[in-house]
C-alpha positions, 0 to 999 in steps of 0.5 A: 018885078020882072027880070028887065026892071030888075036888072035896070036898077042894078047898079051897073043897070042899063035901062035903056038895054033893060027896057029890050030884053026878050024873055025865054029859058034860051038865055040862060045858055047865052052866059058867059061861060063862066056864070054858066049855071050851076049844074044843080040849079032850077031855072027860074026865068030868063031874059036878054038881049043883043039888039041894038048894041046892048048885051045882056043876060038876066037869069034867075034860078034856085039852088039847093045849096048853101049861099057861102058855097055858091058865091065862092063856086061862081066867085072861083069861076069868075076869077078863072074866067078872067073876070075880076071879082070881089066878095061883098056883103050886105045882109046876104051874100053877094058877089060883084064881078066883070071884066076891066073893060065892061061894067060890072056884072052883079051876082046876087045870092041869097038864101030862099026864103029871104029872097025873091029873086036870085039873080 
């Protein structure tokens, strides 16, 4: 799955701006800063988009870090960002942020091998 499909069936998924995303490593310096990446992370593969009113990021990256440890980095980061956040669960640790006045961010974490994709 590439990281456009994977981000149009996110909840908050838009796949009309999913269907327009460019691929290339520059759009992991295109975050938000608050979900800049971690300073240990591995990118992976990146993707976005600002055509035609859409804008998004999609980043997938590994970390040598324990799950619990990264969500509440990115969870802390978010909140003082001015983001609202919340912790979620569900099989694996995940985290849901994004501004009142946006759609929902998500933040997938999982550990390595259970994953094949960290978004």
């Amino acid at each position: 799955m590439t990281l456009g499909e994977l981000a149009a069936v996110q909840k908050a998924g838009n796949r009309q701006c999913a269907a327009r995303v460019g691929y290339g490593a520059a759009w992991a310096n295109r975050l938000p800063a608050a979900f800049a990446l971690h300073p240990d992370a591995r990118l992976s593969e990146a993707a976005g988009t600002d055509a035609d009113g859409c804008r998004m990021r999609v980043v997938s990256f590994t970390i040598a870090q324990p799950v619990d440890r990264m969500v509440d980095w990115y969870y802390t980061r978010a909140r003082k960002g001015g983001y609202s956040a919340e912790h979620q669960a569900e099989g694996s640790s995940m985290c849901w942020a994004g501004p009142a006045a946006m759609p929902p961010m998500p933040c997938s974490c999982r550990p390595r091998d259970a994953a094949r994709r960290s978004t």
